[in-house]
C-alpha positions as CSV (number, residue, x, y, z in Angstrom):
1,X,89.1,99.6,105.7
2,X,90.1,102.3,103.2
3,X,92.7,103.8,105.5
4,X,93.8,100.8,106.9
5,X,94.7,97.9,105.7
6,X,94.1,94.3,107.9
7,X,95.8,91.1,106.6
8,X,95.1,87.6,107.9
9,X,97.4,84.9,107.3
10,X,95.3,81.6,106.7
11,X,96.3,78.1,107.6
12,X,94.0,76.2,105.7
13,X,90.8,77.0,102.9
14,X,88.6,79.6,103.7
15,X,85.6,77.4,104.0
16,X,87.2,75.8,106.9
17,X,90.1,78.6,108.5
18,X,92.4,78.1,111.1
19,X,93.9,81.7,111.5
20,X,97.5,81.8,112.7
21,X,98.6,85.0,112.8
22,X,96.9,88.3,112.0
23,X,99.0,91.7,110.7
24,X,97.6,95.5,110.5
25,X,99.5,97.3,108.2
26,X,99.5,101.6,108.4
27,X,101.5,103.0,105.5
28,X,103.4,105.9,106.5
29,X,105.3,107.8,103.7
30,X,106.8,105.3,101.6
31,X,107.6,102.6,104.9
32,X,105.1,101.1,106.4
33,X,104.4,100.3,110.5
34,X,103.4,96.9,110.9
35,X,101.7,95.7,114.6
36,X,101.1,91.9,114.4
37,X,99.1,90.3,116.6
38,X,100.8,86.7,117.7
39,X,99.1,83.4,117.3
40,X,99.1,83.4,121.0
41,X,97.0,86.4,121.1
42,X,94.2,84.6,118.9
43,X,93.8,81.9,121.4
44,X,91.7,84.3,123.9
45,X,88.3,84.2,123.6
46,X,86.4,85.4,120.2
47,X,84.8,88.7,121.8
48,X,88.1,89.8,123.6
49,X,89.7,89.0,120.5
50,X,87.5,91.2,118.4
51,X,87.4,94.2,120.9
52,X,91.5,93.8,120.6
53,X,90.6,94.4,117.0
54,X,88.8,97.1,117.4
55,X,91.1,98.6,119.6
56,X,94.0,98.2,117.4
57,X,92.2,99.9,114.0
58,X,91.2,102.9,116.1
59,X,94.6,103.5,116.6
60,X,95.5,103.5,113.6
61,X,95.0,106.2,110.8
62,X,96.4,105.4,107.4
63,X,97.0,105.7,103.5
64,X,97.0,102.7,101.3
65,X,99.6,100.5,101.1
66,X,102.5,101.9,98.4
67,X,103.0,97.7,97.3
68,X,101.8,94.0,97.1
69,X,102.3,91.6,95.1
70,X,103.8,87.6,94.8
71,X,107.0,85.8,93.8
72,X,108.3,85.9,90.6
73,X,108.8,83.1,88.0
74,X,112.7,82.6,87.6
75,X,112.6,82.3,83.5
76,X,111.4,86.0,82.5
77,X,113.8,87.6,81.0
78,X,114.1,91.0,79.4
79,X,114.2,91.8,75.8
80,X,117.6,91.3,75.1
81,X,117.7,93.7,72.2
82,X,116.9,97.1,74.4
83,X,120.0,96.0,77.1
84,X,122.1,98.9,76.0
85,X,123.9,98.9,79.5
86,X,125.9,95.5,79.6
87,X,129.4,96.6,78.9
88,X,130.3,99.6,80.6
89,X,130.5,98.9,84.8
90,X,130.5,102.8,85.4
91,X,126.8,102.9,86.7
92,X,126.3,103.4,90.7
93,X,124.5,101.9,93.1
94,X,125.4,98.2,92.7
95,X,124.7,95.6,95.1
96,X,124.6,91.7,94.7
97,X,121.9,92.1,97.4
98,X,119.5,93.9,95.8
99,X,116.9,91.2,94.0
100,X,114.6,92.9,92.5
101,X,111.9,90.6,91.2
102,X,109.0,90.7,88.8
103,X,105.5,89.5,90.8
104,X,103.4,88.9,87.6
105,X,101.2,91.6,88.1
106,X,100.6,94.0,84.9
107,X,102.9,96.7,83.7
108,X,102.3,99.3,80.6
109,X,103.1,97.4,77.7
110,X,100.6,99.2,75.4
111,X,100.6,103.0,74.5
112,X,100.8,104.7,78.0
113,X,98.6,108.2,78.0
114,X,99.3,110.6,80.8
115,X,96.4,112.5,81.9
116,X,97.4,115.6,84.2
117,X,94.8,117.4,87.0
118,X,96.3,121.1,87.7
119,X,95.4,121.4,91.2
120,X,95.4,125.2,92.3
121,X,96.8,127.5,90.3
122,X,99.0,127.3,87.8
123,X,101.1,129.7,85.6
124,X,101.2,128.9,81.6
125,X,105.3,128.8,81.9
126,X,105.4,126.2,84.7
127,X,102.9,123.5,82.6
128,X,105.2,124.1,79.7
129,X,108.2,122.8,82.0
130,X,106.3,119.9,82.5
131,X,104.3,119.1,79.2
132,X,107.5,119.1,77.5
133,X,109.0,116.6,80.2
134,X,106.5,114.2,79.4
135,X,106.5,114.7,75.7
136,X,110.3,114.0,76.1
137,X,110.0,110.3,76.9
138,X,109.2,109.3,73.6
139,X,111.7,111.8,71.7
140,X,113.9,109.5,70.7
141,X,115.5,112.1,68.1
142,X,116.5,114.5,71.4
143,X,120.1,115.4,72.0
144,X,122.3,112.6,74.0
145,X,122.1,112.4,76.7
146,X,118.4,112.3,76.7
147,X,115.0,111.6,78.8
148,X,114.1,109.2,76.3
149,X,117.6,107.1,76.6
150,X,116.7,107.7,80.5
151,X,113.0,105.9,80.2
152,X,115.2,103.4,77.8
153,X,116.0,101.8,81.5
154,X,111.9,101.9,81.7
155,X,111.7,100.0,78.9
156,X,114.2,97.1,80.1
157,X,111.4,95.6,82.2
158,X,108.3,92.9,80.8
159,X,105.5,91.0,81.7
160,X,104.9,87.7,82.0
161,X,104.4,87.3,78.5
162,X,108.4,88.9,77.8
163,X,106.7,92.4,76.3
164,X,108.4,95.3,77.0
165,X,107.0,98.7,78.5
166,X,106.1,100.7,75.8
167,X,108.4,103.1,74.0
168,X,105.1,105.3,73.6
169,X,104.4,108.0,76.3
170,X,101.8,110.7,75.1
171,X,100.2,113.5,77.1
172,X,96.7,113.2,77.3
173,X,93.6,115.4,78.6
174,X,94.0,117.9,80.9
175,X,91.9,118.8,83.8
176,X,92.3,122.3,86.0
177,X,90.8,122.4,89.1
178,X,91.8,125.9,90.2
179,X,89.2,126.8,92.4
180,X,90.8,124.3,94.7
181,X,87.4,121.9,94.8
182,X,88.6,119.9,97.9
183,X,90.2,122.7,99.6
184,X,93.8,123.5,100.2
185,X,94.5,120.9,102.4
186,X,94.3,117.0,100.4
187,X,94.7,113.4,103.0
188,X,95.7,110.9,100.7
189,X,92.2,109.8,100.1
190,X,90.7,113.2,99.5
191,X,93.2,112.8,96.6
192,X,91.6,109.9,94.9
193,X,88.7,112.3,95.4
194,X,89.8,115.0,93.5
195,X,90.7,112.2,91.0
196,X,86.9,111.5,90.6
197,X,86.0,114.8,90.5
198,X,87.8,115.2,86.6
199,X,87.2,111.5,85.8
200,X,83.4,112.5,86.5
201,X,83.2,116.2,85.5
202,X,79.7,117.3,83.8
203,X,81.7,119.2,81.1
204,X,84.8,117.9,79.9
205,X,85.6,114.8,81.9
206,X,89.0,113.2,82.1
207,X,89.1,109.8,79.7
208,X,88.3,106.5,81.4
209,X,91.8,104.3,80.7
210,X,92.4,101.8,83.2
211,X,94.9,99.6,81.2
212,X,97.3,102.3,79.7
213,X,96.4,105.4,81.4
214,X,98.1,107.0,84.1
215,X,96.6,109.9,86.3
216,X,99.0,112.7,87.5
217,X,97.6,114.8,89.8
218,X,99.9,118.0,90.4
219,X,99.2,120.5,93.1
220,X,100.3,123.9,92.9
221,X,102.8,125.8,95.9
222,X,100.2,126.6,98.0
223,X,98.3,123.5,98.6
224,X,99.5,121.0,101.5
225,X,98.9,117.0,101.2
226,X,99.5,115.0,103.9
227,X,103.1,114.2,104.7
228,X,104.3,116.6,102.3
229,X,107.3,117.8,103.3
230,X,108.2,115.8,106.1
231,X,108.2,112.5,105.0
232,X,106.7,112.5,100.9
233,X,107.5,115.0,98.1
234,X,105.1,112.6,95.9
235,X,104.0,109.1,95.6
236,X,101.6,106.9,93.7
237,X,98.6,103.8,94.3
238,X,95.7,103.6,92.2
239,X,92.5,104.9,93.0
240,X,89.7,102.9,95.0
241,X,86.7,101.8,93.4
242,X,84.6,102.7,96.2
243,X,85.7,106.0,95.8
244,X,86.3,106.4,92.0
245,X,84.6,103.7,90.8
246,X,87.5,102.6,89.0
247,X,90.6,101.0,89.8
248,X,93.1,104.0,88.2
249,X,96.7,103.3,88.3
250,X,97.8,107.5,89.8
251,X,100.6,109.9,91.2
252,X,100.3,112.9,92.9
253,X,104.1,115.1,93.0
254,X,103.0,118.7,94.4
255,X,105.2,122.0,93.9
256,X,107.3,122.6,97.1
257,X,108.8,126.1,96.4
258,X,106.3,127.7,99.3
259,X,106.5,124.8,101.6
260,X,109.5,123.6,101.8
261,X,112.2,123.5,98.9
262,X,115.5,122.8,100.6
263,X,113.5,119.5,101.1
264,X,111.9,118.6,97.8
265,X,113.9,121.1,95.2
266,X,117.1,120.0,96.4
267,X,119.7,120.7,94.8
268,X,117.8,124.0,93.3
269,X,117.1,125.4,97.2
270,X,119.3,123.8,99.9
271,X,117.6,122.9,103.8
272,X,118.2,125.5,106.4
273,X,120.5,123.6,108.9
274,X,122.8,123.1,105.0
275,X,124.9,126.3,106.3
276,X,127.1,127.5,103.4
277,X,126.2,125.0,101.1
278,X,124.6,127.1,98.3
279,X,122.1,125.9,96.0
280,X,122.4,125.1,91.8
281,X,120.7,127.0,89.2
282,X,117.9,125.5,87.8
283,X,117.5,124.5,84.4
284,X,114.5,126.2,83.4
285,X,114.4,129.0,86.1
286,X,111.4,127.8,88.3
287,X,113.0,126.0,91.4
288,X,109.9,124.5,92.8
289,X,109.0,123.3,89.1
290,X,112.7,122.1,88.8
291,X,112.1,120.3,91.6
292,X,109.1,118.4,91.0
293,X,110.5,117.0,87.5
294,X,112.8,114.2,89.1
295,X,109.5,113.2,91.3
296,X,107.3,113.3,88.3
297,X,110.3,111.3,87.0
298,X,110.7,108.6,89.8
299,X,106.9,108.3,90.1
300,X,106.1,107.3,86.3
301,X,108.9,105.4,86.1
302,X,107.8,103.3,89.0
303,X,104.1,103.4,87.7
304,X,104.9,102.0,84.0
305,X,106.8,98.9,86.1
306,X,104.3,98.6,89.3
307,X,100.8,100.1,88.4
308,X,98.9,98.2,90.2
309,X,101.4,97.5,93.0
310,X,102.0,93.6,92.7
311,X,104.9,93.6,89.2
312,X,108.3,94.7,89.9
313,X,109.8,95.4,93.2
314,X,113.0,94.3,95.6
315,X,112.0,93.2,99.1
316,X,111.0,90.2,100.6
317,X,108.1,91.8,102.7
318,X,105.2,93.1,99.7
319,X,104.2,95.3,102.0
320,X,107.3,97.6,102.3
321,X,108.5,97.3,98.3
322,X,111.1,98.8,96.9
323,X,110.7,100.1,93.6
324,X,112.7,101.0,90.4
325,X,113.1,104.4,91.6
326,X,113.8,103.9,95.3
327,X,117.0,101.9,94.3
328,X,118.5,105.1,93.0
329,X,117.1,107.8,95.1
330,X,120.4,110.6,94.9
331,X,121.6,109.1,92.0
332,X,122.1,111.4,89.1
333,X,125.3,110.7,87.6
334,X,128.5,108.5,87.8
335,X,129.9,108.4,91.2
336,X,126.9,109.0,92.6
337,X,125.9,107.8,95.9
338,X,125.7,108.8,100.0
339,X,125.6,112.1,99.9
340,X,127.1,112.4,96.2
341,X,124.9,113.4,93.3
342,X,127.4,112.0,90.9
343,X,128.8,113.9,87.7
344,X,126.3,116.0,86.3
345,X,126.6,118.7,83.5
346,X,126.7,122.4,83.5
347,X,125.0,125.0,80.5
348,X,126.9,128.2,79.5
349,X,124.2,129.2,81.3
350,X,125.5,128.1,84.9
351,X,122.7,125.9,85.2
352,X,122.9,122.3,86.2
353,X,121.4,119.0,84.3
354,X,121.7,115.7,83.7
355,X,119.6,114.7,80.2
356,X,118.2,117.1,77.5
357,X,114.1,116.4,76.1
358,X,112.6,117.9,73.1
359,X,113.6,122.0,74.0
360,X,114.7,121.9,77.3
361,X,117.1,120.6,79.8
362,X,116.4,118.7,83.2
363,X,117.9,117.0,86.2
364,X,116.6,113.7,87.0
365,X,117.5,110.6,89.1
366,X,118.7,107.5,87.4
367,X,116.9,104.3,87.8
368,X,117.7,100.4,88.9
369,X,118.7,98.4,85.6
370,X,117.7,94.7,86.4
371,X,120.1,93.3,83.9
372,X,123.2,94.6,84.9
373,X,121.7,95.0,89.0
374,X,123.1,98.8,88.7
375,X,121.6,102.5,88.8
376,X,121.8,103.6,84.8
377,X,121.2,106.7,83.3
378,X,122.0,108.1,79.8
379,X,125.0,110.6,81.0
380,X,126.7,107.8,82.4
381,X,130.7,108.1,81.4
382,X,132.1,105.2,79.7
């Protein structure tokens, strides 16, 4: 039942059920298949039933679920005082259809601590480029505009109790695992085993933070995870405690600049079948690096709102979400959508960015601001 996930839907208590209808659910990237079995179907005979079961779970191979959760209560309301977006109308992506809703499950309210796993190897320059990322989101003091005013968006969503996500992001251990201890080739649960491998090391374990910790597990160019590539540059769940042994709200983004850049380094490499299209300069000179920023990006972003998969997400289904990320995948700048970027900034340098952190520059995708039901980011024009 760790790779697949089966759902019954329950008429009645469960001392005394009357199933209706029965759902298996295999996620695949960031969708999910669904093959429901009809209440018609249940009314066969309890062994053919079970062998249909059986039948049905053989043939099918999954990840966990990317989302779940329950219906909102219509009175939560964001802190009014961080709504920095409400007059200007120049943010993209609008739509009076999009409802995204808060499902009272947890979100970071208290100090979030990021604790990084180097999977494979790793040069000192790239985890620079990202340490400084992360360290960004809490530089308030950074040039406009800025990562911080970007996770400002972040910090527009509450719990139940009206607290916001917490202004405070802080890097936290570190754990390499350059000898590639699970091979070169990760499923998505050989990630969560990596995961216990540096949560359980003999020397040097990773800290134990369920509530406020986030686990980001980055995987150098030359490992492949499934659906990298084709259908995932990165994605997040937390981990299993039957195979961590405790419930650890995690991403995993991995470095594409072997495998396949045009795909998840766009706009830094351009795709193949992109004829004459060329691509932009980087920020910080590392395209596959580049690259996984705005994933690293999207992924926390979505984790601080959605850790454990049942708080904020649009949809009416929970089992194919869409997060605060997803709403503005492409979306870096006014104008933005389709095929658009949107209005981005260029360095003396030639190099293209859309927000500054504490030293460096980066290019990341805005995210879905609740309040004004738009796609916000802090270069927005006004």
């Amino acid at each position: 039942m760790n790779q697949t996930h089966l759902i019954l839907h329950f008429c009645g208590s469960f001392s005394k059920v009357n199933i209706i209808s029965l759902s298996i659910y295999a996620h695949r990237h960031q969708k999910t298949q669904l093959l429901s079995v009809k209440p018609h179907l249940l009314k066969m005979h309890r062994p053919s039933l079970l062998l249909t079961l059986l039948t049905l779970l053989t043939l099918l191979t999954a990840a966990p679920l990317p989302a779940i959760g329950y219906r909102p209560l219509p009175h939560l309301k964001p802190n009014s005082s961080d709504t920095r977006f409400g007059d200007s109308k120049k943010y993209e992506g609008s739509s009076e259809f999009v409802h995204l809703r808060y499902h009272m499950g947890p979100v970071l309210t208290g100090s979030i601590t990021v604790h990084t796993i180097w999977y494979g190897k790793w040069q000192k320059s790239q985890k620079k480029i990202i340490r400084e990322f992360i360290g960004s989101f809490s530089a308030v003091n950074a040039k406009h505009p800025s990562v911080a005013g970007w996770w400002d968006t972040v910090r527009l969503y509450t719990d139940q109790t009206g607290a916001n996500i917490s202004r405070t992001v802080r890097l936290g251990e570190e754990k390499n695992d350059r000898f590639y201890s699970h091979r070169k080739s990760l499923t998505r649960l050989s990630i969560q085993s990596v995961i216990k491998s540096a949560v359980t090391a003999k020397t040097k374990p990773l800290p134990i933070n369920p509530s406020n910790g986030l686990y980001l597990l980055l995987t150098s160019d030359d490992v492949y995870v499934e659906d990298f590539c084709g259908q995932v540059c990165g994605f997040h769940y937390f981990t299993f405690p039957s195979i961590v042994g405790y419930t650890l709200p995690f991403a995993w983004v991995g470095n594409s600049a072997k495998l396949c850049p045009g795909i998840c380094a766009y706009p830094f490499a351009v795709p193949e079948y992109m004829q004459g299209l060329k691509p932009l300069k980087s920020p910080n000179g590392d395209v596959g690096v580049d690259g996984m920023i705005s994933v690293i990006g999207h992924e926390v972003a979505e984790l601080a709102t959605n850790p454990l998969v049942n708080a904020w997400y649009a949809g009416q289904d929970p089992v194919a979400p869409v997060e605060i990320a997803d709403l503005c995948e492409g979306i870096y700048g006014t104008g933005g959508g389709g095929s658009y970027m949107g209005q981005l900034l260029n360095g003396k340098d030639g190099a293209t960015y859309n927000m500054n952190g504490i030293r460096r520059r980066y290019l990341v995708q805005w995210l879905w601001n609740h309040v004004v039901s738009y796609c916000t980011g802090p270069n927005a024009l006004d």
